[in-house]
N, C-alpha and C positions, 0 to 999 in steps of 0.2 A: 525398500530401497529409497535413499534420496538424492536429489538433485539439487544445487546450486546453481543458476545461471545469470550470471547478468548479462544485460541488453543494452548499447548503446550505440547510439545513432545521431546524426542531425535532426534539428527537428522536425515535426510533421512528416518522419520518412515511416510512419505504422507498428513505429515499435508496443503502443498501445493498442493497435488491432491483434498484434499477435496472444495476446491474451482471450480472445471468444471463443477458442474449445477450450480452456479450463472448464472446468466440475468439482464442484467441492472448496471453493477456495474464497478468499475474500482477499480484498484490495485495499490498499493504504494508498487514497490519491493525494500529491502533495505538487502534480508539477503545473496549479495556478490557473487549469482549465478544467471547465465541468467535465468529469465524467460521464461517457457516452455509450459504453454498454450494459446491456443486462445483467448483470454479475451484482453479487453482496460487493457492497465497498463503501467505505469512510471517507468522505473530505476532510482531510485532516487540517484544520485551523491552526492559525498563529500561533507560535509554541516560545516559552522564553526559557529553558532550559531542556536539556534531554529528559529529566525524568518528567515532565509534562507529556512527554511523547510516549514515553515508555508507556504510561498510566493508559494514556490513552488505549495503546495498543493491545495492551491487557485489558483494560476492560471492554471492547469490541471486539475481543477473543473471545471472552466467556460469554460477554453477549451471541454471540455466534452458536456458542455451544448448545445454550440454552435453547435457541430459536429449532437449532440444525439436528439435536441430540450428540453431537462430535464435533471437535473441531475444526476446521478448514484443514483437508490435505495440504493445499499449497498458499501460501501468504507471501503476497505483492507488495512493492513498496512502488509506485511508481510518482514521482521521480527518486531513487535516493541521491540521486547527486544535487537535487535542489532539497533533500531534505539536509544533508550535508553542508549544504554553502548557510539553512538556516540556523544549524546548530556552531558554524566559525561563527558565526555575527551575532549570535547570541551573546557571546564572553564578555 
């Protein structure tokens, strides 16, 4: 079975706490602060079109696989809406 959910909030109100019981997953951080849980996850750098992201994402996937034997159950994008505001201003 899957699940889609977005999460959004103000800032600093723990929408990135609600993330430390996942298992199995890996994180795409993009919203501009270190990452601070235990979890696999990416800081994902300055990007100047989407398929730089995409690439990315793929290849921290299969790196994943490699490391894990499987993919990540669940894949995070945190923030999309600041991945979003970078790929407008990229045009």
């Amino acid at each position: 079975m899957s699940a889609k959910l977005l999460i959004t909030g103000l800032a600093n109100t723990g929408k990135t706490s609600l993330l430390k019981t996942l298992k199995n997953c890996l994180v795409f951080a993009r919203d501009g602060k270190p990452f601070s849980l235990e979890l696999p996850h990416v800081n994902v750098p300055d990007f100047t079109n989407v398929n730089e992201l995409l690439d990315l994402v793929s290849e921290k996937l299969d790196t994943y696989k490699e490391k894990m034997g499987s993919y990540p159950d669940t894949v995070v994008f945190d923030s999309v809406s600041r991945i979003f505001t970078d790929i407008e201003t990229s045009r």
